[in-house]
Structure formats: C-alpha cells, structure tokens
mmCIF file of the N, C-alpha and C atoms, coordinates in Angstrom:
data_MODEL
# 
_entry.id   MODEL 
# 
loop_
_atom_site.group_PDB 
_atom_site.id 
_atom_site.type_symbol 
_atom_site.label_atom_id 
_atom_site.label_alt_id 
_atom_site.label_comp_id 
_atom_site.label_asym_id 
_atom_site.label_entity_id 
_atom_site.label_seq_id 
_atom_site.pdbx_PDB_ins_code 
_atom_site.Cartn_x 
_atom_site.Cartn_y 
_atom_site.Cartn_z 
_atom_site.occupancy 
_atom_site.B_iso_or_equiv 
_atom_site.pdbx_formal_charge 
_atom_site.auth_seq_id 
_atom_site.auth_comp_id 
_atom_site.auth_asym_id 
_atom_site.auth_atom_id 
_atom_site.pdbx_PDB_model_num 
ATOM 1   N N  . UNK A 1 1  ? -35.724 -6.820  -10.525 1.00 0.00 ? 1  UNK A N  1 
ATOM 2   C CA . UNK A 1 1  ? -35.227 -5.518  -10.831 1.00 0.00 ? 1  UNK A CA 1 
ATOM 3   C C  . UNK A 1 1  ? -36.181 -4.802  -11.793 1.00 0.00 ? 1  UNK A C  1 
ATOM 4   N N  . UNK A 1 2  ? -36.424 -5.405  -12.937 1.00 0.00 ? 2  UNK A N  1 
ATOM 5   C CA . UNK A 1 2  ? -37.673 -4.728  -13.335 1.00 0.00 ? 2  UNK A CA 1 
ATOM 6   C C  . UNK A 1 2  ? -38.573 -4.361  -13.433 1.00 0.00 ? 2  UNK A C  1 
ATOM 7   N N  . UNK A 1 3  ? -39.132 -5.474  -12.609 1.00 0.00 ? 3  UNK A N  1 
ATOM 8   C CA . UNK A 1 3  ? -40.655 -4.701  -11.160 1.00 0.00 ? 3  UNK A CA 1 
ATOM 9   C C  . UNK A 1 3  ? -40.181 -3.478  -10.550 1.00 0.00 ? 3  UNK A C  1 
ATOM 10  N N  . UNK A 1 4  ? -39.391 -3.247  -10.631 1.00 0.00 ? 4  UNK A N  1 
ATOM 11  C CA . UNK A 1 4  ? -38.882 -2.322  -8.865  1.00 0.00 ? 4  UNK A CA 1 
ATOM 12  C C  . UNK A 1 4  ? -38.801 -1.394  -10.128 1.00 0.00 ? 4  UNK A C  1 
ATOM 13  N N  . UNK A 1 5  ? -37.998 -1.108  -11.208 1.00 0.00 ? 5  UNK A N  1 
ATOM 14  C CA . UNK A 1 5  ? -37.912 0.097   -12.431 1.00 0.00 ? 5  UNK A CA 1 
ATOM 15  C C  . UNK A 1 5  ? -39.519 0.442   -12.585 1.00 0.00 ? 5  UNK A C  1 
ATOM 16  N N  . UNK A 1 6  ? -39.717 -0.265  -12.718 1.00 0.00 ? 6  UNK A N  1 
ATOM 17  C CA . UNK A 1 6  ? -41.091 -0.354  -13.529 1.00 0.00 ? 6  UNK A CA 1 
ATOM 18  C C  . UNK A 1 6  ? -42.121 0.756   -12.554 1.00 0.00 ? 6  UNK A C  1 
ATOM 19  N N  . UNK A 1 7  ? -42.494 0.236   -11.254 1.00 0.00 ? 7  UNK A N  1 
ATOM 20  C CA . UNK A 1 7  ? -43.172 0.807   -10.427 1.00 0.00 ? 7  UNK A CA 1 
ATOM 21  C C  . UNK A 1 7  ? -42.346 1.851   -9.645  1.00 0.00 ? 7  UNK A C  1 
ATOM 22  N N  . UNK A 1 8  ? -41.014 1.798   -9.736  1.00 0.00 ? 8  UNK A N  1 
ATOM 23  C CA . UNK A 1 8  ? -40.594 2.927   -8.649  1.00 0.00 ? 8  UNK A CA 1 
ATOM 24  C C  . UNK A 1 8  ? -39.366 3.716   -9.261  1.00 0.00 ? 8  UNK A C  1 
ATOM 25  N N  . UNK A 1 9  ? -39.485 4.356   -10.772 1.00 0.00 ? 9  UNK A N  1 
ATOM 26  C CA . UNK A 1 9  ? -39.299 4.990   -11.253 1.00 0.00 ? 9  UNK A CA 1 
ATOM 27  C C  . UNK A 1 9  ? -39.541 5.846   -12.456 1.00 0.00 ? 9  UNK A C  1 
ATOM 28  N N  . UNK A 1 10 ? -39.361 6.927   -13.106 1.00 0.00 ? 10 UNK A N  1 
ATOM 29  C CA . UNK A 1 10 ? -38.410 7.706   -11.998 1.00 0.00 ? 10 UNK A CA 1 
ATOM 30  C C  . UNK A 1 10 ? -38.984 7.914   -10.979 1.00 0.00 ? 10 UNK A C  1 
ATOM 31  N N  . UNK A 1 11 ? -38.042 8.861   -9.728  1.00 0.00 ? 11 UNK A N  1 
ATOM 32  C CA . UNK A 1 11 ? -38.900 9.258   -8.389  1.00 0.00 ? 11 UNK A CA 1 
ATOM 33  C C  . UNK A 1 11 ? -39.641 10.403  -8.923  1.00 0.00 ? 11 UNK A C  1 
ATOM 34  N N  . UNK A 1 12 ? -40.632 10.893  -8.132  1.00 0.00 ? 12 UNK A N  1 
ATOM 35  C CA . UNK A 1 12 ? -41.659 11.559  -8.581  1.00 0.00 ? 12 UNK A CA 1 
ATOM 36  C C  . UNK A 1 12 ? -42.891 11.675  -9.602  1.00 0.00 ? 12 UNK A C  1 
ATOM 37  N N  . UNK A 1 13 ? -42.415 10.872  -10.437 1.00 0.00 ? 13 UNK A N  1 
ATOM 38  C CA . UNK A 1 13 ? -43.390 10.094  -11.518 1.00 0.00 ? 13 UNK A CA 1 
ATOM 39  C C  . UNK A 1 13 ? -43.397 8.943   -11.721 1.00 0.00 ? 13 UNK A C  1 
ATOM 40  N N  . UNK A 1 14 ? -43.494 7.966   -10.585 1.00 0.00 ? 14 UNK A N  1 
ATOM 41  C CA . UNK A 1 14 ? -43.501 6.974   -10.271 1.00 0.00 ? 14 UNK A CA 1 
ATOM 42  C C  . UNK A 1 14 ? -44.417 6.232   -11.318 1.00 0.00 ? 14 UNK A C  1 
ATOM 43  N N  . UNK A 1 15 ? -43.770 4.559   -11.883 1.00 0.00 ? 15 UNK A N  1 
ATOM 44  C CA . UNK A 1 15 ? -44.620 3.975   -13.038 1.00 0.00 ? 15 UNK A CA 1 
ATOM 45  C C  . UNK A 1 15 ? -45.067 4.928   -14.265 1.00 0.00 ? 15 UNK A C  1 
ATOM 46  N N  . UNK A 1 16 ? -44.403 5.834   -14.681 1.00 0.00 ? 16 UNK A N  1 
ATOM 47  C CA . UNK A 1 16 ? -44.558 6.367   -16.038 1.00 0.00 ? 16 UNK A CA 1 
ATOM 48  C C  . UNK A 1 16 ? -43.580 6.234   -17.219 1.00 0.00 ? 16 UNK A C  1 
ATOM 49  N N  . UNK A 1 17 ? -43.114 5.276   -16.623 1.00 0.00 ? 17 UNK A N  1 
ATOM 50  C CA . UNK A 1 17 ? -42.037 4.698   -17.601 1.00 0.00 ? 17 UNK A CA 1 
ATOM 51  C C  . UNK A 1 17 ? -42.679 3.899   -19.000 1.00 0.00 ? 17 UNK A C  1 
ATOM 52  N N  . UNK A 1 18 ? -42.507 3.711   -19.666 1.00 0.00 ? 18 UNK A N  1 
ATOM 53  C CA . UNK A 1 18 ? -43.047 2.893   -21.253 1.00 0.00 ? 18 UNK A CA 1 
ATOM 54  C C  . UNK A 1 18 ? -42.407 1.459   -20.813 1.00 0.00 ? 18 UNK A C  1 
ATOM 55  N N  . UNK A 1 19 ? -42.970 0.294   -21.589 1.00 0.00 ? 19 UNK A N  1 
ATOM 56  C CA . UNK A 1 19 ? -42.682 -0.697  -21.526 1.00 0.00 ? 19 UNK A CA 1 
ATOM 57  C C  . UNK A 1 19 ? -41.091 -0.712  -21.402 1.00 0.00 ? 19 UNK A C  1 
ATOM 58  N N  . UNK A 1 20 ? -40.913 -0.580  -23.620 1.00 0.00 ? 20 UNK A N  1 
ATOM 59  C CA . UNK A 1 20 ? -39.270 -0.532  -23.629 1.00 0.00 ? 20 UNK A CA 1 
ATOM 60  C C  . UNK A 1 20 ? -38.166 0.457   -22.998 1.00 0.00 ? 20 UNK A C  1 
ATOM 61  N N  . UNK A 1 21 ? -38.621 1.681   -22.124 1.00 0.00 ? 21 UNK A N  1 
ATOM 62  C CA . UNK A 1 21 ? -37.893 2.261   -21.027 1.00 0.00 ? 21 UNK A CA 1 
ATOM 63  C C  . UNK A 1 21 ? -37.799 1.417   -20.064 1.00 0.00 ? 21 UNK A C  1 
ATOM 64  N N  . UNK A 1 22 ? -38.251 0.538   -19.708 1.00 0.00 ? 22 UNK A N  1 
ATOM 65  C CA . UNK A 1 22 ? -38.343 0.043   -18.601 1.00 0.00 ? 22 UNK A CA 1 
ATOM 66  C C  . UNK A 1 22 ? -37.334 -1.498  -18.845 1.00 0.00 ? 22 UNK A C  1 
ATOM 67  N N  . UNK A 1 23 ? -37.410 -1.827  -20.140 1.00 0.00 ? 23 UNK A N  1 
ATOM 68  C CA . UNK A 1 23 ? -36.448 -2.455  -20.503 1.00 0.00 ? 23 UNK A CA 1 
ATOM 69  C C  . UNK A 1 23 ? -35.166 -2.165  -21.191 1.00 0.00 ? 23 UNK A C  1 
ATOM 70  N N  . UNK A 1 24 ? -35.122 -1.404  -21.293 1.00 0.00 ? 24 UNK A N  1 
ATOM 71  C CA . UNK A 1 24 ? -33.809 -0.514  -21.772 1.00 0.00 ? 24 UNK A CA 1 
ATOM 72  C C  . UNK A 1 24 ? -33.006 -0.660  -20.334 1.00 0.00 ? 24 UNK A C  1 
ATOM 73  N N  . UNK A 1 25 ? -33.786 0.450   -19.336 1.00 0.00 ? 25 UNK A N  1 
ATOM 74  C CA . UNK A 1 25 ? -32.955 0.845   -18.234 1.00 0.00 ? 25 UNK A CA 1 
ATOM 75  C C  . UNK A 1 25 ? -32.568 -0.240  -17.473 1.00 0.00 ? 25 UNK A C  1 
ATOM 76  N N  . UNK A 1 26 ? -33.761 -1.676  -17.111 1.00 0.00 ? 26 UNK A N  1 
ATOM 77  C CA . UNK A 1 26 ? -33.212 -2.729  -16.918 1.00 0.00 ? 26 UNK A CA 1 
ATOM 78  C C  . UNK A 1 26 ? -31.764 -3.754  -17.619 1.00 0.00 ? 26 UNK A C  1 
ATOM 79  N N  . UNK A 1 27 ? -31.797 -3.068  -19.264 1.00 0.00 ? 27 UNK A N  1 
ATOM 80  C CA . UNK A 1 27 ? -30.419 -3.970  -20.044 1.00 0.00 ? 27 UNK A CA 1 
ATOM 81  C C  . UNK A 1 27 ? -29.515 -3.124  -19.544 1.00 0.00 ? 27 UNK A C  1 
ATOM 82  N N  . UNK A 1 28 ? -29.154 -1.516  -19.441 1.00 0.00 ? 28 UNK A N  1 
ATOM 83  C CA . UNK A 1 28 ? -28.290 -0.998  -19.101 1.00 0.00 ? 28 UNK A CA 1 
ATOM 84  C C  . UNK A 1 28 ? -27.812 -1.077  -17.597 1.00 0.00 ? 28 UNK A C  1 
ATOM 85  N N  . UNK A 1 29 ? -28.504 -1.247  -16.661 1.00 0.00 ? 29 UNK A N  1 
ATOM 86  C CA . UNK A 1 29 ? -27.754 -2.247  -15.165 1.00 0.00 ? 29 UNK A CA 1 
ATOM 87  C C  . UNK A 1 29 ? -27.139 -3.346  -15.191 1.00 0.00 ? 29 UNK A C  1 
ATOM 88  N N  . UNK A 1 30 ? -27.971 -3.767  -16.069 1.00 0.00 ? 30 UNK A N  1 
ATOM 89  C CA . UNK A 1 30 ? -27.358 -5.370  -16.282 1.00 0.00 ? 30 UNK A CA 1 
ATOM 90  C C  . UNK A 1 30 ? -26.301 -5.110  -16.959 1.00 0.00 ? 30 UNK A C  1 
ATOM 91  N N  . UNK A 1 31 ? -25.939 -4.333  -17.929 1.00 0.00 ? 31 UNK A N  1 
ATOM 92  C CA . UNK A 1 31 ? -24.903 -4.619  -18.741 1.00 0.00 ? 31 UNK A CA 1 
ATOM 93  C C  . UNK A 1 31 ? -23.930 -3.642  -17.894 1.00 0.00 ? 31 UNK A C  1 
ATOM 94  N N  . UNK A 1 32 ? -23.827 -2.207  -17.129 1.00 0.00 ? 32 UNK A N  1 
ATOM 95  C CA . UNK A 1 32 ? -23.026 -1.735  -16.562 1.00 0.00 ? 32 UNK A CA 1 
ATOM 96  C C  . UNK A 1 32 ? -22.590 -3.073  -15.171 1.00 0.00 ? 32 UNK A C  1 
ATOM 97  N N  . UNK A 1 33 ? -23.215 -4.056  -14.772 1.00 0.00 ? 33 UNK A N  1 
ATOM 98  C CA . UNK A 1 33 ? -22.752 -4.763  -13.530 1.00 0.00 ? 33 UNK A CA 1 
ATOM 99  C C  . UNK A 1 33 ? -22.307 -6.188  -14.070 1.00 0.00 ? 33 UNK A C  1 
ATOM 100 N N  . UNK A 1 34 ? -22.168 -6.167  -15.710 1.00 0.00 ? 34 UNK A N  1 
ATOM 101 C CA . UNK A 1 34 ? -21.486 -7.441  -16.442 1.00 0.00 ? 34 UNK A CA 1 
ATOM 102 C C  . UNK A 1 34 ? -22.223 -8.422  -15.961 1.00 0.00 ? 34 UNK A C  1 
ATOM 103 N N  . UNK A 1 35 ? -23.531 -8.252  -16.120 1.00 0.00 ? 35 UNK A N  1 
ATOM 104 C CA . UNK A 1 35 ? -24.203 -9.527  -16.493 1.00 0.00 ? 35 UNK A CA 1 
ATOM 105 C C  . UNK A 1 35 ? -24.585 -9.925  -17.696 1.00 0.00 ? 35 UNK A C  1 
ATOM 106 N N  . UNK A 1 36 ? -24.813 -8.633  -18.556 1.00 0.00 ? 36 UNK A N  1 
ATOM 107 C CA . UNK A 1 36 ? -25.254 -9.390  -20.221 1.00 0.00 ? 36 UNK A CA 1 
ATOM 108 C C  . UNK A 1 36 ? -24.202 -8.026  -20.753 1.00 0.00 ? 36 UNK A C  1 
ATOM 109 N N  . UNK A 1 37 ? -23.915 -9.007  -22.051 1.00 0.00 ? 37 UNK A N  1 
ATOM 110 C CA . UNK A 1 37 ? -22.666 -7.568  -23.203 1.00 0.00 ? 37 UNK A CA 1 
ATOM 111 C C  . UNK A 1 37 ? -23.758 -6.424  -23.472 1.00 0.00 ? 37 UNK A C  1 
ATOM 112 N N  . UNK A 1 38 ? -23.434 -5.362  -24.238 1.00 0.00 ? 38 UNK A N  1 
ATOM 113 C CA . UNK A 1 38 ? -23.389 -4.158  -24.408 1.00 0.00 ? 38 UNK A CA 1 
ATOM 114 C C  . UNK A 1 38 ? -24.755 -4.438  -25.421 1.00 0.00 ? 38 UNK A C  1 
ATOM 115 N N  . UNK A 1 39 ? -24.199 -5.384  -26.244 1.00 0.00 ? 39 UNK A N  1 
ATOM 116 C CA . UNK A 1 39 ? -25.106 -5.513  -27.774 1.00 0.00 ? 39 UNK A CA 1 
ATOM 117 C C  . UNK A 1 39 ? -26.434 -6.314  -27.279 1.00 0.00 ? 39 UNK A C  1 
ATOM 118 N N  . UNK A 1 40 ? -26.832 -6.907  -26.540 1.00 0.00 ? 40 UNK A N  1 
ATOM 119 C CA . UNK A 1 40 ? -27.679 -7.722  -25.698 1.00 0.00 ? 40 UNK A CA 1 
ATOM 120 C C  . UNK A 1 40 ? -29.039 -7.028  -25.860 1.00 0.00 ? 40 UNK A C  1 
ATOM 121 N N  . UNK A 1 41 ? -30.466 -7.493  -26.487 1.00 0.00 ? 41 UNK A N  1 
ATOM 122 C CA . UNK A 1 41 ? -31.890 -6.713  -26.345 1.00 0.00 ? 41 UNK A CA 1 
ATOM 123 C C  . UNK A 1 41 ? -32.453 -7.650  -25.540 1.00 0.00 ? 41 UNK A C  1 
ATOM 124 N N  . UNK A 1 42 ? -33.067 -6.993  -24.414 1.00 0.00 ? 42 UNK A N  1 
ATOM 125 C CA . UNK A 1 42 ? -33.888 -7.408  -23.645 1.00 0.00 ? 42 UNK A CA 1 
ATOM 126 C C  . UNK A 1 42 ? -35.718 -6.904  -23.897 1.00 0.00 ? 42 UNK A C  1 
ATOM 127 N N  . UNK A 1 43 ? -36.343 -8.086  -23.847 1.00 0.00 ? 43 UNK A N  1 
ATOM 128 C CA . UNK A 1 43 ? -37.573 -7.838  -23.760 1.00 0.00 ? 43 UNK A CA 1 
ATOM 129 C C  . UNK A 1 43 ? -38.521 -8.889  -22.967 1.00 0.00 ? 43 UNK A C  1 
ATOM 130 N N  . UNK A 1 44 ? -39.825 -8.782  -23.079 1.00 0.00 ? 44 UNK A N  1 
ATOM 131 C CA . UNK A 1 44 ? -40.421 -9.933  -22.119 1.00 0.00 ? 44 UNK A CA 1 
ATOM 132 C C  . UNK A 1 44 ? -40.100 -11.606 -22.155 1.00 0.00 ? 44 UNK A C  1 
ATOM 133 N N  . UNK A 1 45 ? -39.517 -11.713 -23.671 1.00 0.00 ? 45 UNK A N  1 
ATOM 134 C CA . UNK A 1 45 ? -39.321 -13.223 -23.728 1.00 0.00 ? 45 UNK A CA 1 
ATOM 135 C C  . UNK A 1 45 ? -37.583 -13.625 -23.666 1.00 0.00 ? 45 UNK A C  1 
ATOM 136 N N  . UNK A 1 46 ? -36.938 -12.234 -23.315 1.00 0.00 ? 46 UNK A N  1 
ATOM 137 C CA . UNK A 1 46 ? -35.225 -12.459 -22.977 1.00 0.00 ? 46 UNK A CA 1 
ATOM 138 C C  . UNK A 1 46 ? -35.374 -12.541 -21.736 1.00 0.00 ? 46 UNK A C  1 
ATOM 139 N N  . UNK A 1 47 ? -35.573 -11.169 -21.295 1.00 0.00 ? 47 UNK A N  1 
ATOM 140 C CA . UNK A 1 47 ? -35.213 -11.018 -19.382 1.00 0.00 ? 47 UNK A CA 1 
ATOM 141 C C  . UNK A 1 47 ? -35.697 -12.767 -18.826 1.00 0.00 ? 47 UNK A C  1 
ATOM 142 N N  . UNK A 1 48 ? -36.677 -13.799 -18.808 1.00 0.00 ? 48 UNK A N  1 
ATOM 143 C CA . UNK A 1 48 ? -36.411 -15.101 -17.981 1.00 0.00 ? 48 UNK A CA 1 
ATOM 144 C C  . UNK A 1 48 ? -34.825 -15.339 -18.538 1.00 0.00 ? 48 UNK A C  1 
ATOM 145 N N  . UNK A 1 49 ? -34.293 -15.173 -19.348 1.00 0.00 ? 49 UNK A N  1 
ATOM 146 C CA . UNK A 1 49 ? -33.295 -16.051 -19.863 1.00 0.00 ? 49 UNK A CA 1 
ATOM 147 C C  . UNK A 1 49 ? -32.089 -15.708 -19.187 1.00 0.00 ? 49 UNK A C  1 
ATOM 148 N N  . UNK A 1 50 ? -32.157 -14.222 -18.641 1.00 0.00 ? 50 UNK A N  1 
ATOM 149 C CA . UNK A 1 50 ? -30.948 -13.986 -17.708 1.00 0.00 ? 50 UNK A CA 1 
ATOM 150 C C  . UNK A 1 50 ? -30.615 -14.412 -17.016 1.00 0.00 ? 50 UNK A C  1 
ATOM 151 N N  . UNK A 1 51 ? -29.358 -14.940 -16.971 1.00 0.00 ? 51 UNK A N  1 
ATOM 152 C CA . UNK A 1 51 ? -28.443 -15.999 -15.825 1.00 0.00 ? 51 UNK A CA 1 
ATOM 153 C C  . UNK A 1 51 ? -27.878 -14.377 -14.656 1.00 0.00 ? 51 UNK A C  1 
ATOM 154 N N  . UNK A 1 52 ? -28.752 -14.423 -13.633 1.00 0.00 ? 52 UNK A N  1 
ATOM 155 C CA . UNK A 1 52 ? -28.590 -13.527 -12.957 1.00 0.00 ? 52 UNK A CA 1 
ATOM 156 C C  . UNK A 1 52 ? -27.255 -14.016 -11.599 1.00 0.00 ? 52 UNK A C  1 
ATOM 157 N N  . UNK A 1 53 ? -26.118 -13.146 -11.405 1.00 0.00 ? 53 UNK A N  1 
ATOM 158 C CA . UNK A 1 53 ? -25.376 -13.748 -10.696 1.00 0.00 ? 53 UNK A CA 1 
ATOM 159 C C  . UNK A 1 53 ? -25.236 -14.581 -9.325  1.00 0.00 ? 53 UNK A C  1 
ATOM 160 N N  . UNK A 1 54 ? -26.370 -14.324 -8.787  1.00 0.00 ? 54 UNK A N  1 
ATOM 161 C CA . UNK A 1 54 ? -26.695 -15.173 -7.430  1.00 0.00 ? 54 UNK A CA 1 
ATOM 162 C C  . UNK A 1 54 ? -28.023 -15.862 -7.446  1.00 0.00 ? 54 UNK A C  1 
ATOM 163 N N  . UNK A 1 55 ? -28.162 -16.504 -8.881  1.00 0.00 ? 55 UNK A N  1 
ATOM 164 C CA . UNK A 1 55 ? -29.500 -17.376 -9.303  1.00 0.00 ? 55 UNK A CA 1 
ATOM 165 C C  . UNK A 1 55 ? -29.577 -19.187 -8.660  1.00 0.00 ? 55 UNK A C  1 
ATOM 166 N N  . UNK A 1 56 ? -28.827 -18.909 -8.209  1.00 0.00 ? 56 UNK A N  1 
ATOM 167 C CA . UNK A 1 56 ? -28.523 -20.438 -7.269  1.00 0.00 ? 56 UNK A CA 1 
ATOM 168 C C  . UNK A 1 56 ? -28.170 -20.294 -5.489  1.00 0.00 ? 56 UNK A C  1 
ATOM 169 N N  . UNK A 1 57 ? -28.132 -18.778 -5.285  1.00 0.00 ? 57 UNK A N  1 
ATOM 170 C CA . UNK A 1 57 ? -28.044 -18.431 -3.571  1.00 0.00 ? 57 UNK A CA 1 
ATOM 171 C C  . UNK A 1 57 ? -29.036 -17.850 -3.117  1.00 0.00 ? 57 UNK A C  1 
ATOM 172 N N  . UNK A 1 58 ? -30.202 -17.306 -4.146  1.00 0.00 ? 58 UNK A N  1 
ATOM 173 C CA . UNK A 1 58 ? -30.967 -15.820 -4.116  1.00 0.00 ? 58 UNK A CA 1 
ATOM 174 C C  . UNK A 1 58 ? -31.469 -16.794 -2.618  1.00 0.00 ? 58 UNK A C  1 
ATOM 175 N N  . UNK A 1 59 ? -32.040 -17.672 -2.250  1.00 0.00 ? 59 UNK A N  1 
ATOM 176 C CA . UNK A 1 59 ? -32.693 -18.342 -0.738  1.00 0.00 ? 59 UNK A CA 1 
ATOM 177 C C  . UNK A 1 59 ? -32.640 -19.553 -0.453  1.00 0.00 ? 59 UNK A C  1 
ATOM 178 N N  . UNK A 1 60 ? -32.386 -19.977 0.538   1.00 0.00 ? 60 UNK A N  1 
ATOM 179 C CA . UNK A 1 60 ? -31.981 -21.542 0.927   1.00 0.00 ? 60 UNK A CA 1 
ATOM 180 C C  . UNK A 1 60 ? -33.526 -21.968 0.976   1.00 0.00 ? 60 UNK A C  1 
ATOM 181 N N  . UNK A 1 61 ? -33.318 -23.420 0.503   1.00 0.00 ? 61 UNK A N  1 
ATOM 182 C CA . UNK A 1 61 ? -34.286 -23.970 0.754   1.00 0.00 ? 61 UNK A CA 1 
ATOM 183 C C  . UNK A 1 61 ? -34.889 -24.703 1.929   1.00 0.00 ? 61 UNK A C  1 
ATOM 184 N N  . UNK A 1 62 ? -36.317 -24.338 2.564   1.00 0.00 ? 62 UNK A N  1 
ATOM 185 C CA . UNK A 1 62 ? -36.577 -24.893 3.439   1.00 0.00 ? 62 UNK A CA 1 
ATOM 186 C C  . UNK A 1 62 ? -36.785 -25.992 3.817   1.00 0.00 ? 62 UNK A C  1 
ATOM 187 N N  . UNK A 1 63 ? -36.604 -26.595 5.069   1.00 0.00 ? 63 UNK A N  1 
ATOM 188 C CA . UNK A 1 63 ? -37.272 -28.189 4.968   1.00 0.00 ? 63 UNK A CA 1 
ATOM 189 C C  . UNK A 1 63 ? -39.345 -27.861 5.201   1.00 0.00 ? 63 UNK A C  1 
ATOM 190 N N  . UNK A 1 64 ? -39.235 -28.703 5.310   1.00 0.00 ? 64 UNK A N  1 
ATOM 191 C CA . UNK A 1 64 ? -41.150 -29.072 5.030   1.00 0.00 ? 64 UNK A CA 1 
ATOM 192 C C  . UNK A 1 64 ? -41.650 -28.489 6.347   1.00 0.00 ? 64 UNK A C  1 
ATOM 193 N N  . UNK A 1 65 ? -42.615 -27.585 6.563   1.00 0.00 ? 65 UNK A N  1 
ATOM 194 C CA . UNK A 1 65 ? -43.061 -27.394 8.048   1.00 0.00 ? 65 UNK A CA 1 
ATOM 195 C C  . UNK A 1 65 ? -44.122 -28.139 8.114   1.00 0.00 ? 65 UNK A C  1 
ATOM 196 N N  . UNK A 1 66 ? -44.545 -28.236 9.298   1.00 0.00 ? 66 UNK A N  1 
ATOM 197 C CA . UNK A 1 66 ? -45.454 -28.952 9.762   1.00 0.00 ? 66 UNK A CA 1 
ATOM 198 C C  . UNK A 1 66 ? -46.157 -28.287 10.713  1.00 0.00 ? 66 UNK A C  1 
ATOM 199 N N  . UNK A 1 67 ? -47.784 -28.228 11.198  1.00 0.00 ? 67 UNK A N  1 
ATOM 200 C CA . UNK A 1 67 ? -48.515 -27.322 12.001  1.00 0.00 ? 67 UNK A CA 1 
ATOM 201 C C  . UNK A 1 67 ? -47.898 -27.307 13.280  1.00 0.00 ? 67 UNK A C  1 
ATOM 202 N N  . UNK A 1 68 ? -47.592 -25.972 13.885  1.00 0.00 ? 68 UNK A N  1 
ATOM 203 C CA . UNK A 1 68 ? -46.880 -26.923 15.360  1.00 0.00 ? 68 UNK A CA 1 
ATOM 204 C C  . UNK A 1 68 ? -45.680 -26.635 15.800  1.00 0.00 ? 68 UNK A C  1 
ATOM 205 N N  . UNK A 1 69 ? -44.662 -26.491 14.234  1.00 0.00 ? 69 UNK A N  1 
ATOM 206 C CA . UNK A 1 69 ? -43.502 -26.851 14.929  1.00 0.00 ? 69 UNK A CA 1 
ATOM 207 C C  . UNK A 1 69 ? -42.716 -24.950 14.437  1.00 0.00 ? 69 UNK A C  1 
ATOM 208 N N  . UNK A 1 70 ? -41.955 -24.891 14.552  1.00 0.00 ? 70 UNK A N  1 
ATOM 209 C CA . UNK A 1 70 ? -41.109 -23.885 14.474  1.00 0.00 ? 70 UNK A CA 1 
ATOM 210 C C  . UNK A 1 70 ? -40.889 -23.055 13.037  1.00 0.00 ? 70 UNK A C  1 
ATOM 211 N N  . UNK A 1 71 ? -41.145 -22.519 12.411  1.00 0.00 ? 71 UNK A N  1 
ATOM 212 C CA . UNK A 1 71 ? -41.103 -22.249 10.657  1.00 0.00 ? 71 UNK A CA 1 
ATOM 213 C C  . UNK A 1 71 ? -39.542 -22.149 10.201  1.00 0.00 ? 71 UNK A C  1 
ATOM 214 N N  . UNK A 1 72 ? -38.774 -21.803 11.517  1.00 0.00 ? 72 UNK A N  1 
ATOM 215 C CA . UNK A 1 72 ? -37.548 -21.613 10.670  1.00 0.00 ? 72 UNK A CA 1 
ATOM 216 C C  . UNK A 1 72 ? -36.106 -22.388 11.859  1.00 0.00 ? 72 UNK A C  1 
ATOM 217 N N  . UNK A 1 73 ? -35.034 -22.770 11.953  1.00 0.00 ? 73 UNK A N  1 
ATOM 218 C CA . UNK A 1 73 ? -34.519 -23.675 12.763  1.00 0.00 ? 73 UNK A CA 1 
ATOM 219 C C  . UNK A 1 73 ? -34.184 -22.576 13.536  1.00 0.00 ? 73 UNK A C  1 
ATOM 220 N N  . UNK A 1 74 ? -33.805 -22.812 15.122  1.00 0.00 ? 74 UNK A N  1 
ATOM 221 C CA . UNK A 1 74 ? -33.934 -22.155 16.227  1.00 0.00 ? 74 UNK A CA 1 
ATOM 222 C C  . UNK A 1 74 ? -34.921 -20.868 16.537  1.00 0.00 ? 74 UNK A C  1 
ATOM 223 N N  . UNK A 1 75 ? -36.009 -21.086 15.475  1.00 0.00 ? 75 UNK A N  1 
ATOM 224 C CA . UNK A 1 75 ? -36.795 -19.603 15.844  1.00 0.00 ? 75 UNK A CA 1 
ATOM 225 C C  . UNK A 1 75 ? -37.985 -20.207 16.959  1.00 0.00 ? 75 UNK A C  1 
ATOM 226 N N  . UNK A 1 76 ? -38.797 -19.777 17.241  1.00 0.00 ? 76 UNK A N  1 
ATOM 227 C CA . UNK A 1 76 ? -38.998 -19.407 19.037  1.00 0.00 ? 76 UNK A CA 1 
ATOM 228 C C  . UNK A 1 76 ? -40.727 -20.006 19.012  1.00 0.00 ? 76 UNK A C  1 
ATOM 229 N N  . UNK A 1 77 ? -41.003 -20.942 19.691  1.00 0.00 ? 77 UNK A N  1 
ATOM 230 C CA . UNK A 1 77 ? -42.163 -21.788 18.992  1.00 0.00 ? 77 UNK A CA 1 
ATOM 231 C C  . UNK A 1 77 ? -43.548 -20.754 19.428  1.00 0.00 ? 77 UNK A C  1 
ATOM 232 N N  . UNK A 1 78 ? -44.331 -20.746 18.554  1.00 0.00 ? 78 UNK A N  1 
ATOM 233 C CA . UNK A 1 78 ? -45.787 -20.038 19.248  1.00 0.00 ? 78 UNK A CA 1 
ATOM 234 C C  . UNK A 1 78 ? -45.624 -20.096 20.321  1.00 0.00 ? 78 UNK A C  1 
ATOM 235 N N  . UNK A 1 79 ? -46.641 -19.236 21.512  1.00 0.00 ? 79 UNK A N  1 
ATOM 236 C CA . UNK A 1 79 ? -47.193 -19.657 22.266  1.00 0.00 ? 79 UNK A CA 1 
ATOM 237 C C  . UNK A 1 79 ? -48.382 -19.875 22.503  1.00 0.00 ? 79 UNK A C  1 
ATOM 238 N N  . UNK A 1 80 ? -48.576 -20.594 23.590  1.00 0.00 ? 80 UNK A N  1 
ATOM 239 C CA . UNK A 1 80 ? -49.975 -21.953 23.600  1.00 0.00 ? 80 UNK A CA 1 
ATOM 240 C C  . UNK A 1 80 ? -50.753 -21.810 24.440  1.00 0.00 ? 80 UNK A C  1 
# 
C-alpha cells in the first residue's frame, strides 16, 4: 500500500508526496480499516511490523516446479 501511495499519488502529481505524507496517509487507511489505533506512528522501521489482515492468505504456496512440467495444477502444458 505504500508503494502504490507513494508512486500513484495524488492523481496528477503523481510521486510528489514527502516521505512522512506518504506515511501519514498510509497510518490513516490503516487506522480508518482497524488495522492499527488512532495514536499509532508509522515510519520505515514500524510499517514491517504491521500485522496486515490477510498476512497468512495474501498467496498459496507453490509446490516446486520442475522444467517440463505445468507451473500451476491443471494449467495447460507448453507446447512441443
């Protein structure tokens, strides 16, 4: 989320945001969608610390590929 603030806002002045704007506007999402309280400062050495709500679903893990075989289960093998 703060990549995405960072580089793609505001619209029209895209990336002219200041560091701590960019972390501000990132604590205030977070804190309007009750992930961190109100009183909460975020900066480069907080934001890793956020227990973000789907930090254990964000992607399944794959099994191991191998040259050859299919990258993902029932998807559709090269052709040869």
């Amino acid at each position: 989320m703060r990549n995405y603030i960072n580089r793609g806002m505001p619209i029209g002045k895209e990336g002219t945001l200041q560091p701590d704007e960019v972390y501000a506007l990132t604590a205030f999402l977070l804190y309007k969608n009750g992930v961190i309280h109100e009183d909460d400062v975020l900066d480069a050495r907080s934001v890793p610390e956020v227990a973000m709500p789907n930090r254990n679903g964000f992607a399944m893990p794959l099994e191991e590929w191998k040259p050859g075989s299919p990258r993902l289960q029932n998807y559709p093998k090269p052709p040869q």
